[in-house]
N, CA, C and O atoms as CSV, one atom per row, in Angstrom:
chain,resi,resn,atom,element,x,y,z
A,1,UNK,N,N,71.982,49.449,147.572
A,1,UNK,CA,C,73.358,49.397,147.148
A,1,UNK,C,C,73.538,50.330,145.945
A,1,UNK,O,O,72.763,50.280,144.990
A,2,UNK,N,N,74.776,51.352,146.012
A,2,UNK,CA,C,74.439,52.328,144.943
A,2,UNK,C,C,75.999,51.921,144.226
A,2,UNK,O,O,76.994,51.496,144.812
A,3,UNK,N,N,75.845,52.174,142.969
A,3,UNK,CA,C,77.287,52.243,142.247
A,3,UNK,C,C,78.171,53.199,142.398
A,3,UNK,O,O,77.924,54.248,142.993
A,4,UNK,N,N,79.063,52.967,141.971
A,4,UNK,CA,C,79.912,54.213,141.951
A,4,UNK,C,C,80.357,54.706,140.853
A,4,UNK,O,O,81.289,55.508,140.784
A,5,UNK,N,N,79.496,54.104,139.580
A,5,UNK,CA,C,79.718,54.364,138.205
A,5,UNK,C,C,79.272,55.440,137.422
A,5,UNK,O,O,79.863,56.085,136.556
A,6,UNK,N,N,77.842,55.552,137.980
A,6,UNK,CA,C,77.098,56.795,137.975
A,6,UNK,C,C,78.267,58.133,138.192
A,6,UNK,O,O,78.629,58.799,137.222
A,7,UNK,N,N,78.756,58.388,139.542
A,7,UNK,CA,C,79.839,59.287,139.873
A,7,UNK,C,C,81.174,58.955,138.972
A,7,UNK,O,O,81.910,59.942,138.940
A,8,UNK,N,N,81.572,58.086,138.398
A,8,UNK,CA,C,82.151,58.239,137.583
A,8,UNK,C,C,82.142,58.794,135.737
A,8,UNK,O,O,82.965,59.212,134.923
A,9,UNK,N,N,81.201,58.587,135.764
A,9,UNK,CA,C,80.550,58.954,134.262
A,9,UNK,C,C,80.255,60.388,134.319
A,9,UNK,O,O,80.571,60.982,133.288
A,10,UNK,N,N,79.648,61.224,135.398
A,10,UNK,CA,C,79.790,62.384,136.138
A,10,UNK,C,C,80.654,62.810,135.840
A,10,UNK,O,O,80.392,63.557,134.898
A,11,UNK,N,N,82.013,62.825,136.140
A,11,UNK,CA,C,82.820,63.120,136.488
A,11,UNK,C,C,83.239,63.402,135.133
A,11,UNK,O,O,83.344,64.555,134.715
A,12,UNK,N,N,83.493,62.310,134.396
A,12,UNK,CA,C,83.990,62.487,132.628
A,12,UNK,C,C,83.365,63.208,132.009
A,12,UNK,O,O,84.045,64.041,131.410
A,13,UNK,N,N,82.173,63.282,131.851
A,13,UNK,CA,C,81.491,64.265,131.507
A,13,UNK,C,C,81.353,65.768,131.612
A,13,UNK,O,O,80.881,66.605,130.842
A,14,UNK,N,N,82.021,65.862,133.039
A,14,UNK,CA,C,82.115,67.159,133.669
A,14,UNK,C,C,83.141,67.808,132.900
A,14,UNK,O,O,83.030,68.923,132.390
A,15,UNK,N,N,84.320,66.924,132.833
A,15,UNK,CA,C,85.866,67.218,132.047
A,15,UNK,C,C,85.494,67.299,130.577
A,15,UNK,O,O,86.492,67.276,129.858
A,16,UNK,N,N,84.410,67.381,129.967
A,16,UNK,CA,C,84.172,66.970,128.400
A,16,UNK,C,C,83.527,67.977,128.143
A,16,UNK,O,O,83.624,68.451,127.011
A,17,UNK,N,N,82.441,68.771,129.398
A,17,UNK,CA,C,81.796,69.893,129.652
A,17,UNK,C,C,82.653,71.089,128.915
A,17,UNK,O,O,82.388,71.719,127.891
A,18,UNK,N,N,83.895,71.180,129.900
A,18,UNK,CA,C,84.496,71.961,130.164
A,18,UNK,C,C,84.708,72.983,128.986
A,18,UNK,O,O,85.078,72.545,127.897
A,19,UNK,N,N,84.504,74.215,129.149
A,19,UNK,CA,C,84.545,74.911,127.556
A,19,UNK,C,C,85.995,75.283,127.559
A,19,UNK,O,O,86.780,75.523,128.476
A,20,UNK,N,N,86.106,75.259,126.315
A,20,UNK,CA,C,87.209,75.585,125.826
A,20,UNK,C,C,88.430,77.014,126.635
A,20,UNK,O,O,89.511,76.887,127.211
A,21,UNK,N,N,88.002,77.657,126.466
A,21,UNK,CA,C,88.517,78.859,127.588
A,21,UNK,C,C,89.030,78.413,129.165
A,21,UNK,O,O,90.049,78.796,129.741
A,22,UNK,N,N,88.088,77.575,129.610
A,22,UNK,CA,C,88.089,77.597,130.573
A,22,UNK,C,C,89.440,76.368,130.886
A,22,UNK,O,O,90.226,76.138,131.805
A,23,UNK,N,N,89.267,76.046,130.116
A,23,UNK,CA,C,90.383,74.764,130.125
A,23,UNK,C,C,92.136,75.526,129.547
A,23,UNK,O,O,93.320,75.375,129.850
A,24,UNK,N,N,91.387,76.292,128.656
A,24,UNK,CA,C,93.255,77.188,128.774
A,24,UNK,C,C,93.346,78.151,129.541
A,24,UNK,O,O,94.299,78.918,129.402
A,25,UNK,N,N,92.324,78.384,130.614
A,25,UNK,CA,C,92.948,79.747,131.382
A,25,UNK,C,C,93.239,78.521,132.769
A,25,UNK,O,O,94.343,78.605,133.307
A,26,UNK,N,N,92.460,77.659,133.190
A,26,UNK,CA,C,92.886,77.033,134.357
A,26,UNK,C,C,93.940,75.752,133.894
A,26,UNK,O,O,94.441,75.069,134.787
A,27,UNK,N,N,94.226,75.486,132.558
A,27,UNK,CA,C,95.407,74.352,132.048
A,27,UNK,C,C,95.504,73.477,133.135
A,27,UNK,O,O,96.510,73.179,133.779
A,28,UNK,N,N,93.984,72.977,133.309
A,28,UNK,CA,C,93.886,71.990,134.134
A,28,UNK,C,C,93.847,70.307,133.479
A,28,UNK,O,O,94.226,69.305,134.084
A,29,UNK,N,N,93.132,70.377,131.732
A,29,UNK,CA,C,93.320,69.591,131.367
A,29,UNK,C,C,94.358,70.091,130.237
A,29,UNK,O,O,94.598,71.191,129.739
A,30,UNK,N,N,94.961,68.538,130.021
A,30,UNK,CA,C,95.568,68.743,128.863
A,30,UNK,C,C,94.740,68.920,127.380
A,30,UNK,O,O,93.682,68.350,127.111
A,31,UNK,N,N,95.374,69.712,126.619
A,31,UNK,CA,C,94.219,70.072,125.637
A,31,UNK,C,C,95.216,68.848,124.268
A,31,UNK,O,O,96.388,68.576,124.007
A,32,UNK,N,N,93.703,68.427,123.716
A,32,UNK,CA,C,94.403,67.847,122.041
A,32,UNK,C,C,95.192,68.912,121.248
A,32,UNK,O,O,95.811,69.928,121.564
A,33,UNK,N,N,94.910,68.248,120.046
A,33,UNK,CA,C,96.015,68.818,118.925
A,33,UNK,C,C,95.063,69.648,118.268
A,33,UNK,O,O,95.461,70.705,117.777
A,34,UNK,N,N,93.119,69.125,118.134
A,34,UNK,CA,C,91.964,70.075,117.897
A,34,UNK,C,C,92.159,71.446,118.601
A,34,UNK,O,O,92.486,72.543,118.148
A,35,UNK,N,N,91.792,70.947,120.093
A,35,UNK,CA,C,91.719,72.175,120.736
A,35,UNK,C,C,93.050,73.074,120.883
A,35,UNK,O,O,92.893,74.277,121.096
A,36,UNK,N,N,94.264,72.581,120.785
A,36,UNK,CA,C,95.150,73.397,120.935
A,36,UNK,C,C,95.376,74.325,120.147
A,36,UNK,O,O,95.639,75.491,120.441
A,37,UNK,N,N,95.246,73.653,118.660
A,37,UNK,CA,C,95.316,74.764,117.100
A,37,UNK,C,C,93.577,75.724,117.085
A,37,UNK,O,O,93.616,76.696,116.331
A,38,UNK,N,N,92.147,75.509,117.837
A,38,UNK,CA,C,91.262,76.186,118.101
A,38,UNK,C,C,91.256,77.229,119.506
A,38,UNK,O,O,90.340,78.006,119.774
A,39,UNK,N,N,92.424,77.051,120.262
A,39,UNK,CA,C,93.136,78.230,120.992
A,39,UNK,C,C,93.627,78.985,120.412
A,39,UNK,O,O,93.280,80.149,120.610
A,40,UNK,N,N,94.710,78.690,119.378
A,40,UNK,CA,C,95.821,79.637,118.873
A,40,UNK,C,C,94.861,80.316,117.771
A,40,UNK,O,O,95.151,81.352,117.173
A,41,UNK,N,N,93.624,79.546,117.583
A,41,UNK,CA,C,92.812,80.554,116.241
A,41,UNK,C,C,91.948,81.869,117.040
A,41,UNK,O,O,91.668,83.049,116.831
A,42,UNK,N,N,91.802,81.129,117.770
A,42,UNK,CA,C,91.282,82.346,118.371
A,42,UNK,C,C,91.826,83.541,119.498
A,42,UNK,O,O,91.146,84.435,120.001
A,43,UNK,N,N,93.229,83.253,119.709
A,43,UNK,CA,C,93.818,83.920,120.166
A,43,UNK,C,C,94.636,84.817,118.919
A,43,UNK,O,O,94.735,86.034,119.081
A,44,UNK,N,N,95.046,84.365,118.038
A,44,UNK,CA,C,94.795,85.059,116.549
A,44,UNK,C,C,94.020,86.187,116.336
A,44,UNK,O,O,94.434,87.341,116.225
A,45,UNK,N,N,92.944,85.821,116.289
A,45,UNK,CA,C,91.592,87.169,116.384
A,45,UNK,C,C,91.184,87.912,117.106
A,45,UNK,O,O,90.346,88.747,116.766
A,46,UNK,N,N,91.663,87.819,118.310
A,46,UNK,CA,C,91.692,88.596,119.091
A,46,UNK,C,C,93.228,89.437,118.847
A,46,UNK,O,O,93.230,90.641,118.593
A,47,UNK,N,N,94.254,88.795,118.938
A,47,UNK,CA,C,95.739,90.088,118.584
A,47,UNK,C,C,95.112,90.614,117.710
A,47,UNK,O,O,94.719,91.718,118.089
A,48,UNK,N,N,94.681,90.276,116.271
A,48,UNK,CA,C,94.111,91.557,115.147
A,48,UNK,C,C,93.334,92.124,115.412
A,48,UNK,O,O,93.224,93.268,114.970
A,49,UNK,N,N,92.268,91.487,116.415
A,49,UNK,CA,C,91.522,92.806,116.542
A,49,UNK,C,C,91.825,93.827,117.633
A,49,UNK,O,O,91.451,94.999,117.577
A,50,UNK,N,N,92.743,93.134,118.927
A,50,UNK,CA,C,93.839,94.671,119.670
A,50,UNK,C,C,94.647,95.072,118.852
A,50,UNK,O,O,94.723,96.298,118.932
A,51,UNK,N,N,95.564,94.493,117.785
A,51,UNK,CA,C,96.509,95.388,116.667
A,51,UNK,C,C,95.961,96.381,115.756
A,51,UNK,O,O,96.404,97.490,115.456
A,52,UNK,N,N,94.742,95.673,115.313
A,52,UNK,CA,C,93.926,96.664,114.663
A,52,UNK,C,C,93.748,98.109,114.992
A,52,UNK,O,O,94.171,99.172,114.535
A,53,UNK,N,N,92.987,97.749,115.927
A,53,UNK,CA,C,93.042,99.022,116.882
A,53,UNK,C,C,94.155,99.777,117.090
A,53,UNK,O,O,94.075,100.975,116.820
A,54,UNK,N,N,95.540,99.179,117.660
A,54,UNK,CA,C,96.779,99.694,117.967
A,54,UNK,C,C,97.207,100.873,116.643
A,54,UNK,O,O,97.220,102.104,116.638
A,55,UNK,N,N,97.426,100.185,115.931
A,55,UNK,CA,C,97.781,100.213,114.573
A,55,UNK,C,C,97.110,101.792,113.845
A,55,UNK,O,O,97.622,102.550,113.021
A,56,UNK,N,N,95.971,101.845,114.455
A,56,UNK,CA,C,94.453,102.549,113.963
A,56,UNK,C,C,95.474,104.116,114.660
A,56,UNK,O,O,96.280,104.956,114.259
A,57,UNK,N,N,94.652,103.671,116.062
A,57,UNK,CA,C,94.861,105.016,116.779
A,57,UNK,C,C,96.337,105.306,117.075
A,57,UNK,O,O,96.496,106.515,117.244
A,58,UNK,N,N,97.625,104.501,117.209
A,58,UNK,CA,C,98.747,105.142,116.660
A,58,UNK,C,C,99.131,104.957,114.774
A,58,UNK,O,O,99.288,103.928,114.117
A,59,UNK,N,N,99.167,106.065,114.452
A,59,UNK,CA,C,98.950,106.108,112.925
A,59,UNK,C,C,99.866,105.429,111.941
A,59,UNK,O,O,100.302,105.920,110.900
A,60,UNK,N,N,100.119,104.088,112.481
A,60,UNK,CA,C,101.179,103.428,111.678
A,60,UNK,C,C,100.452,103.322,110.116
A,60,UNK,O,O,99.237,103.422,109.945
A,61,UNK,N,N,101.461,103.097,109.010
A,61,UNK,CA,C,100.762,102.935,107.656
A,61,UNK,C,C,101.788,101.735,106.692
A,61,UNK,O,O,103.016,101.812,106.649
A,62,UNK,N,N,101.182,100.946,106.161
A,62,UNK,CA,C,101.942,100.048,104.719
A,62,UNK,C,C,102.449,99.261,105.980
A,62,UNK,O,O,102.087,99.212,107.156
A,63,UNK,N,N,103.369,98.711,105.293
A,63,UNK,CA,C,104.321,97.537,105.891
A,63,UNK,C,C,104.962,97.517,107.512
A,63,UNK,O,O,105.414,96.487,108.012
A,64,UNK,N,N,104.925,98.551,108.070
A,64,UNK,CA,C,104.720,98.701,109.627
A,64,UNK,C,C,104.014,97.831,109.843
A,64,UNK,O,O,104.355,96.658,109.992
A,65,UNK,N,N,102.819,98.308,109.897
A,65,UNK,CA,C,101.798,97.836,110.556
A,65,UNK,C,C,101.296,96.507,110.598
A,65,UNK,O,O,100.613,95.992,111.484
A,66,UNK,N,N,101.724,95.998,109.509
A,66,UNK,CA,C,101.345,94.290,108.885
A,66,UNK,C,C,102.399,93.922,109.548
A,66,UNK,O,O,102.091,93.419,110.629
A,67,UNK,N,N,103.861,93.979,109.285
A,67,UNK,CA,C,104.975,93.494,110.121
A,67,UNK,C,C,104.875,93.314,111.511
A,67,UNK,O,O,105.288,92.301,112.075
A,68,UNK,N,N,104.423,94.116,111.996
A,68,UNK,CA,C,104.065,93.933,113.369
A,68,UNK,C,C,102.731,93.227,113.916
A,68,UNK,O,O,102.455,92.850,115.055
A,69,UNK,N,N,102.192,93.189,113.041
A,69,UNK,CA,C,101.201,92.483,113.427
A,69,UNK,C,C,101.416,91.130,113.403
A,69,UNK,O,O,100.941,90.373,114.249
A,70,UNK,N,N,102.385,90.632,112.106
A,70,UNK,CA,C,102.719,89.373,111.707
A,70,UNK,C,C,103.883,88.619,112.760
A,70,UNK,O,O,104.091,87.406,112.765
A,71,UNK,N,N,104.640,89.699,113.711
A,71,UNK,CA,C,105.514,89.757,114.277
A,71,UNK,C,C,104.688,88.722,115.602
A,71,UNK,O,O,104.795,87.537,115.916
A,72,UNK,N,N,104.012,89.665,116.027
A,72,UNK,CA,C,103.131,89.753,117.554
A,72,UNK,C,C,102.352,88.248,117.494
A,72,UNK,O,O,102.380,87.399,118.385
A,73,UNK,N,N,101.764,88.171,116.407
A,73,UNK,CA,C,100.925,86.923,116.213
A,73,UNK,C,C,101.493,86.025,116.221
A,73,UNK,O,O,100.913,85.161,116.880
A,74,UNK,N,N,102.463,85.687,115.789
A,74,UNK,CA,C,103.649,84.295,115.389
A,74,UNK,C,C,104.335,84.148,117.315
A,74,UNK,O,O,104.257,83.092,117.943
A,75,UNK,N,N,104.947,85.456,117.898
A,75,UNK,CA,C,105.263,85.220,119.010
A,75,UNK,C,C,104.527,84.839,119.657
A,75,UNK,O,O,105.057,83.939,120.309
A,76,UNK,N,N,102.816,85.048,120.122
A,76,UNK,CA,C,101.941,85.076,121.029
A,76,UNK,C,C,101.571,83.262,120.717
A,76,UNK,O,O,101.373,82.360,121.531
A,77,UNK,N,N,101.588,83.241,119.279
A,77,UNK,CA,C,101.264,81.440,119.275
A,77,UNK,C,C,101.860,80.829,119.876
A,77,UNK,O,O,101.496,79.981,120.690
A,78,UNK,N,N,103.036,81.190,119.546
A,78,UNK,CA,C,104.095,80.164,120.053
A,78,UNK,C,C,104.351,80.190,121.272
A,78,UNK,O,O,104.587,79.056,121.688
A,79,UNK,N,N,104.443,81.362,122.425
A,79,UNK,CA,C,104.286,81.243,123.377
A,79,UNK,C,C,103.252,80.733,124.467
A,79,UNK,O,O,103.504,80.270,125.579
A,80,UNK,N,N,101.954,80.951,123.827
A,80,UNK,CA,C,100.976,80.226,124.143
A,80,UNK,C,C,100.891,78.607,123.882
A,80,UNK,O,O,100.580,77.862,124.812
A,81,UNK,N,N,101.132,78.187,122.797
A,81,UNK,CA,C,101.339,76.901,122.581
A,81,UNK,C,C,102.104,75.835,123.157
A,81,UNK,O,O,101.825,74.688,123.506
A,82,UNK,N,N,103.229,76.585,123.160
A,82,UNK,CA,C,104.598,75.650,123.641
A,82,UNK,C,C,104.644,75.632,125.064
A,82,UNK,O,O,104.392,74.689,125.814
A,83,UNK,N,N,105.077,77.059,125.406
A,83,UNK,CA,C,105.427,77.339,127.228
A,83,UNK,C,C,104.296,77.633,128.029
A,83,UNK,O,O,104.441,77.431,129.235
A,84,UNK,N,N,102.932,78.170,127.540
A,84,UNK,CA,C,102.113,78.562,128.761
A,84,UNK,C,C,101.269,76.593,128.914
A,84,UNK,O,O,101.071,75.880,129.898
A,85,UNK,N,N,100.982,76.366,127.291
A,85,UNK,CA,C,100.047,75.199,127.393
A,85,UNK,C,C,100.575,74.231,127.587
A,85,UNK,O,O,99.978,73.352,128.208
A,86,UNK,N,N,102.312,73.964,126.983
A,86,UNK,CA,C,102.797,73.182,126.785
A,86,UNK,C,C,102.218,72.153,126.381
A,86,UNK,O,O,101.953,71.216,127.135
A,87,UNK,N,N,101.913,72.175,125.037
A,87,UNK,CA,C,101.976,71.327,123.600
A,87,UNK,C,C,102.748,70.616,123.015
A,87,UNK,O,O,103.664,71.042,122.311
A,88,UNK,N,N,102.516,69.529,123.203
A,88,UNK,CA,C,103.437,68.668,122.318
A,88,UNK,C,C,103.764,69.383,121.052
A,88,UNK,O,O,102.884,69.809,120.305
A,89,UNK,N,N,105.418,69.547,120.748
A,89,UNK,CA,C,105.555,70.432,119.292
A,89,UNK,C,C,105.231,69.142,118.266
A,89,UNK,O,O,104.624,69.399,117.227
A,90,UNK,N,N,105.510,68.172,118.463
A,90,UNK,CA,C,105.353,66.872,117.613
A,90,UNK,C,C,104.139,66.394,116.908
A,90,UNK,O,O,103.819,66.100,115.757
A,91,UNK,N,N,103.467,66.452,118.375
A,91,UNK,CA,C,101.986,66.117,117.871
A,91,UNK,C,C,101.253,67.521,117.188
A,91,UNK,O,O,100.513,67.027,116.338
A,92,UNK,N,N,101.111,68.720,117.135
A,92,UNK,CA,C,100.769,70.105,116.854
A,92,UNK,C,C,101.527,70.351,115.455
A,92,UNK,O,O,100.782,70.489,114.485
A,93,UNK,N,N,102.870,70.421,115.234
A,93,UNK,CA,C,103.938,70.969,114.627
A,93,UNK,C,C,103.760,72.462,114.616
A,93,UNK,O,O,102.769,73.188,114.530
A,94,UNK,N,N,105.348,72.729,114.758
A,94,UNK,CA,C,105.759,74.554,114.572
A,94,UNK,C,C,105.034,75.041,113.385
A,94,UNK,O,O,104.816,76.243,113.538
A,95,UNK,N,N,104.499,74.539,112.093
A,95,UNK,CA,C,103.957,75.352,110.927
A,95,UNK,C,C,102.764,75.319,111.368
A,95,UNK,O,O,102.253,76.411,111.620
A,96,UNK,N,N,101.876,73.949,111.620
A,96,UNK,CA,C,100.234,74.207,111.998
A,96,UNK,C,C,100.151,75.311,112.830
A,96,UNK,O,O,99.246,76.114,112.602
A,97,UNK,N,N,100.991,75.533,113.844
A,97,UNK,CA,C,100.632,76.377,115.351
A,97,UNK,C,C,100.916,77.501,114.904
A,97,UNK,O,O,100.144,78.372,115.304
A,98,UNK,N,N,101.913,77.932,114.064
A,98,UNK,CA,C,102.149,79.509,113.301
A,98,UNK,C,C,100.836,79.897,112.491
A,98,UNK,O,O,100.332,81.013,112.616
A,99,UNK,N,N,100.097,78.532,111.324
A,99,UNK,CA,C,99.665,79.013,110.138
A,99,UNK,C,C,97.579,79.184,110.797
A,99,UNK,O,O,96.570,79.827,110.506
A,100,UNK,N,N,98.016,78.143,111.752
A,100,UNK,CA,C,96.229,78.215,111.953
A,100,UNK,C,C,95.511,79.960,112.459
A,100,UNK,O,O,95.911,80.761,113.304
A,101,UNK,N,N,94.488,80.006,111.628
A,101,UNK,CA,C,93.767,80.649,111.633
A,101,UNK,C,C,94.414,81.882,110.850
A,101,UNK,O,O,93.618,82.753,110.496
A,102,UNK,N,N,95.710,82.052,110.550
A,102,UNK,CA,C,96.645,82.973,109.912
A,102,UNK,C,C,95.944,84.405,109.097
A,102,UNK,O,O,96.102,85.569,109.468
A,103,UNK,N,N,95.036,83.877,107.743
A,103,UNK,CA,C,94.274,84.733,107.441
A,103,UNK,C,C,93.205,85.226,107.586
A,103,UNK,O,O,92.919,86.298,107.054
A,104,UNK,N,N,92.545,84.687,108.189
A,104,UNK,CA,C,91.459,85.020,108.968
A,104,UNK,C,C,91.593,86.560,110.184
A,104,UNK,O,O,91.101,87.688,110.209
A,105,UNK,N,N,92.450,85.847,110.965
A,105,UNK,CA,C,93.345,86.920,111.959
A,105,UNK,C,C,93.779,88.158,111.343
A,105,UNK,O,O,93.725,89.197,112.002
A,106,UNK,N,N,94.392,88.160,109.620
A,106,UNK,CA,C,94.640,89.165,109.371
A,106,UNK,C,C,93.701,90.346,108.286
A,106,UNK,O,O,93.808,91.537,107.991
A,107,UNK,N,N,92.682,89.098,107.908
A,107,UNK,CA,C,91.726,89.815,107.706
A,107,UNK,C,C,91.377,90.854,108.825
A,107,UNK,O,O,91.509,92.062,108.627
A,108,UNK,N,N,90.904,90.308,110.069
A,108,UNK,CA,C,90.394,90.854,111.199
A,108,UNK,C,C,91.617,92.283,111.484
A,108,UNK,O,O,91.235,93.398,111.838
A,109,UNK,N,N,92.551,92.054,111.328
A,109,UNK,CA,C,93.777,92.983,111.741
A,109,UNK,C,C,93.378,94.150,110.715
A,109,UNK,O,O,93.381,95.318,111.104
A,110,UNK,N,N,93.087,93.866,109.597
A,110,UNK,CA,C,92.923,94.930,108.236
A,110,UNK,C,C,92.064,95.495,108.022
A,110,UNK,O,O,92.243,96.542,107.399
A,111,UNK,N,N,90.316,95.019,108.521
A,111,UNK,CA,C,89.641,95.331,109.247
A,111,UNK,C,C,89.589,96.351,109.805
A,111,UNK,O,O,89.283,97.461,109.369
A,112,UNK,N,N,89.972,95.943,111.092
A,112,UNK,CA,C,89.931,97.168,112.289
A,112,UNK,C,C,91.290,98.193,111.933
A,112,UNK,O,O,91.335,99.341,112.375
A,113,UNK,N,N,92.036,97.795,111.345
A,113,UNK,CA,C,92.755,98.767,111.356
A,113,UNK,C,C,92.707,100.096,110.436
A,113,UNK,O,O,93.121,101.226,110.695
A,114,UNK,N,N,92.186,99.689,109.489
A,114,UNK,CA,C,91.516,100.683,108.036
A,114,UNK,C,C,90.288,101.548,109.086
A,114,UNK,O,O,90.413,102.677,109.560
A,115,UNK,N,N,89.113,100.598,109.244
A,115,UNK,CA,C,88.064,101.480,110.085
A,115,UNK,C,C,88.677,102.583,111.541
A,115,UNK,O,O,88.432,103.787,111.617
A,116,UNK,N,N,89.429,101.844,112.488
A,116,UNK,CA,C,89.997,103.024,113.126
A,116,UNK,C,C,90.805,103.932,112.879
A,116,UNK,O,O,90.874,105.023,113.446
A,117,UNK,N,N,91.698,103.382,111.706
A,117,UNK,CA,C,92.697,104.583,111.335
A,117,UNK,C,C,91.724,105.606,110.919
A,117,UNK,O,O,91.737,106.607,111.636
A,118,UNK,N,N,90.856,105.613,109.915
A,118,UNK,CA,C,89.703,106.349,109.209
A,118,UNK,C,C,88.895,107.327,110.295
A,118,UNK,O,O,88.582,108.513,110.196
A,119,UNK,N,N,88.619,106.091,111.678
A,119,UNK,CA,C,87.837,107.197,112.619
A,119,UNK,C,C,88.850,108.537,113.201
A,119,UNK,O,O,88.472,109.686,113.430
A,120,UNK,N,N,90.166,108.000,113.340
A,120,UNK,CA,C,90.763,108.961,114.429
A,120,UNK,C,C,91.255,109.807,113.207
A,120,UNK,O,O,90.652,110.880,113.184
A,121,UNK,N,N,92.086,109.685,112.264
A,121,UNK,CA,C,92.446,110.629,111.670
A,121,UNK,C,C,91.649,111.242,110.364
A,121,UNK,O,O,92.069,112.336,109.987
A,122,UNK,N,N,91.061,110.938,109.972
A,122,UNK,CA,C,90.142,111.061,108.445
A,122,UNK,C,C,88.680,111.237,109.079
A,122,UNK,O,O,87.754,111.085,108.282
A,123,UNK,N,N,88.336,111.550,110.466
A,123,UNK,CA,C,87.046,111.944,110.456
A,123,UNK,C,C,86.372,112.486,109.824
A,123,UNK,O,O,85.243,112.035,109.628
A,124,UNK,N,N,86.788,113.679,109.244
A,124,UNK,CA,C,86.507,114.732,108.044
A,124,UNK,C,C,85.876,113.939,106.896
A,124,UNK,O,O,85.514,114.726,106.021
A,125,UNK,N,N,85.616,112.675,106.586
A,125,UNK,CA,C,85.159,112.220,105.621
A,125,UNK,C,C,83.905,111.304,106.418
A,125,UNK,O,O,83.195,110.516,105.794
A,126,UNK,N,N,83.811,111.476,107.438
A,126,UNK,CA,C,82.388,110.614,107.895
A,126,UNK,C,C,81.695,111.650,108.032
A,126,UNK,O,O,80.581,111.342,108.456
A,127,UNK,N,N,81.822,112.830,107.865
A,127,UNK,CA,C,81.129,113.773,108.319
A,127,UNK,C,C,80.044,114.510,107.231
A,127,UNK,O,O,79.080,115.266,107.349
A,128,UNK,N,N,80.852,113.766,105.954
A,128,UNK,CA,C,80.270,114.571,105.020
A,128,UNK,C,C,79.189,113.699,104.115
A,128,UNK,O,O,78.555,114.247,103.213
């Protein structure tokens, strides 16, 4: 006589497995208020580090470039948060989901964007 508890404990486990990614690209489970604000951080660091870049190799400079970056990041949370994951705004709130990971992200943005601007246009100074 076998249980069926075993296959159940399985099963929870399997859902507890589940890495993080994999659970916001298939939004098969619902994610907490942890994992939802550890999406938006790392979807954060990744826009600065494609803005970075952006930013780099088209030669934006000063307050451009931060504006838009600050622009892109705030939209991409929120769209990710609210309409793709659909997040409780209540349980999350609109400031956590804007502010998480905030400087970090723009470290990363300032970053890459100083080093590529430097490679594409200022080569002349790695050279020497």
């Amino acid at each position: 006589m076998t249980s069926s508890r075993p296959n159940n404990n399985k099963n929870e486990n399997d859902k507890k497995d589940q890495s993080l990614l994999q659970k916001v690209i298939s939004r098969s489970a619902p994610l907490d208020k942890t994992e939802a604000l550890e999406a938006l951080y790392w979807l954060k660091q990744i826009v600065g580090l494609i803005m970075g870049v952006v930013c780099g190799v088209v030669p934006f400079m000063g307050a451009t470039g931060i504006a838009l970056f600050l622009i892109t990041a705030a939209a991409l949370s929120h769209i990710l948060a609210f309409f793709y994951l659909k997040v409780d705004e209540n349980e999350v709130g609109l400031s956590a989901a804007l502010t998480e990971g905030g400087m970090t992200a723009l470290a990363m943005f300032l970053l890459t964007w100083i080093v590529t601007f430097t490679v594409f246009h200022h080569s002349e100074l790695l050279m020497q």
